[in-house]
Phi, psi and omega in degrees: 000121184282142179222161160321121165295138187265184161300274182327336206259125175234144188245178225268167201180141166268108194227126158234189175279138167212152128295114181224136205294149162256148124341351150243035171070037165258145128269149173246138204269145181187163166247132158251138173227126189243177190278141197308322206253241179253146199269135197226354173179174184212143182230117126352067217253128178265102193298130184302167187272133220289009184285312191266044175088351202267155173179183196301319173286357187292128215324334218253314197282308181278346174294326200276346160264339174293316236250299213292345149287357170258314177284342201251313199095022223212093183296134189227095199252107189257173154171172224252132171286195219278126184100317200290117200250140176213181199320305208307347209145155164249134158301131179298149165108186183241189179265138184251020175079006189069054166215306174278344193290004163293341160316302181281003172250316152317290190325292194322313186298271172276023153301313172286000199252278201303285202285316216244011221334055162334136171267273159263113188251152170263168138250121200244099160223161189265140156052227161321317176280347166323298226265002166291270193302359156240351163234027166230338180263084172254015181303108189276035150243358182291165186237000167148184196260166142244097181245141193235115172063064197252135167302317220035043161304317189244342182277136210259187168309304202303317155002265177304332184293313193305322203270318146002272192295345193272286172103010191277167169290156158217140172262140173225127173286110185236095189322179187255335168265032189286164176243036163209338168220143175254162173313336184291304176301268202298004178292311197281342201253013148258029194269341163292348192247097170304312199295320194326105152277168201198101208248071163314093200258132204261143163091338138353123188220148199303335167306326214049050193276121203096142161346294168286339176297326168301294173338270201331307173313307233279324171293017175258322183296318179269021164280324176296296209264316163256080197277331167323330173270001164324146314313149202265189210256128157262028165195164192228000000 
């Protein structure tokens, strides 16, 4: 007999621990939970900001590791940046304003590449990782961005110019309610970035808060990278 998937509801996945070396010598605490079966892509998710609650576990990022290597085939490679505490642990080091944390994303980067021998990796952030993942995952092997609520509080022109010139995709997710860029506003201030789709989600809040606001990311997330599996499943 099949139920509803939940908050709460996690499907099967192969999950350990990691550890990932920084360049100025830190570890950083982290998880992958990969898919049982084939791995068709892997995504990187950089955590909202840990001054305000954000770390590896913030909801969207662990539901999208319960669910999405059983329903999608889609490796879901978390960690806590430099300071950041979650169930699993604290990360070594303090919060570096999003200025040391480029350590922490490099490290991050090529941990999934070396160690982890990622094929294809995506770089995913919410919020504060937004602004991780546009100015520091410039690795020309990521294969492009996900941005969920990007503040842009730290990311400059030069930034947006660099990903312009790059040319690689980004998706950016724009609540309709968010309480730092609404859909309008971000419409003017990603107008550099041609290649940019800009995903209006009506009824939205920069949280994503609910079932359906989750529905939503994680099938926006999986059309960029597995659209075959689409639609995903509301019961199991």
């Amino acid at each position: 007999m099949s139920e509803l998937i939940r908050p709460s509801t996690v499907l099967p996945a192969n999950r350990r621990s990691i550890t990932i070396h920084t360049a100025d010598g830190l570890n950083l605490i982290g998880e992958v939970a990969t898919p049982i079966g084939a791995r068709i892509g892997s995504i990187l998710a950089l955590h909202p900001l840990p001054t305000a609650g954000g770390m590896m576990d913030s909801h969207v990022y662990k539901k999208a590791a319960n669910r999405l290597p059983a329903m999608a085939g889609i490796e879901i490679i978390r960690f806590n940046t430099r300071g950041t505490t979650s169930e699993a642990g604290t990360s070594d080091g303090s919060f570096g304003e999003g200025v040391t944390e480029k350590f922490d994303v490099e490290a991050a980067i090529e941990y999934c590449l070396n160690e982890l021998g990622v094929e294809k990796l995506w770089v995913m952030g919410w919020s504060f990782g937004t602004d991780l993942a546009l100015k520091y995952a410039r690795d020309p092997r990521v294969l492009g961005l996900i941005l969920l609520s990007p503040p842009l509080r730290t990311s400059e022109i030069s930034d947006l110019e660099f990903w312009a010139k790059d040319g690689r995709a980004i998706t950016a997710l724009i609540p309709e309610f968010d309480d730092y860029l609404q859909p309008a506003a971000a419409a003017e201030a990603f107008k550099v970035i041609p290649q940019i789709v800009l995903i209006n989600v009506e009824e939205a809040k920069h949280l994503w808060v609910g079932e359906p606001a989750v529905y939503r990311v994680l099938s926006e997330i999986t059309k960029i990278i597995s659209p075959q599996s689409l639609p995903l499943p509301t019961e199991v």
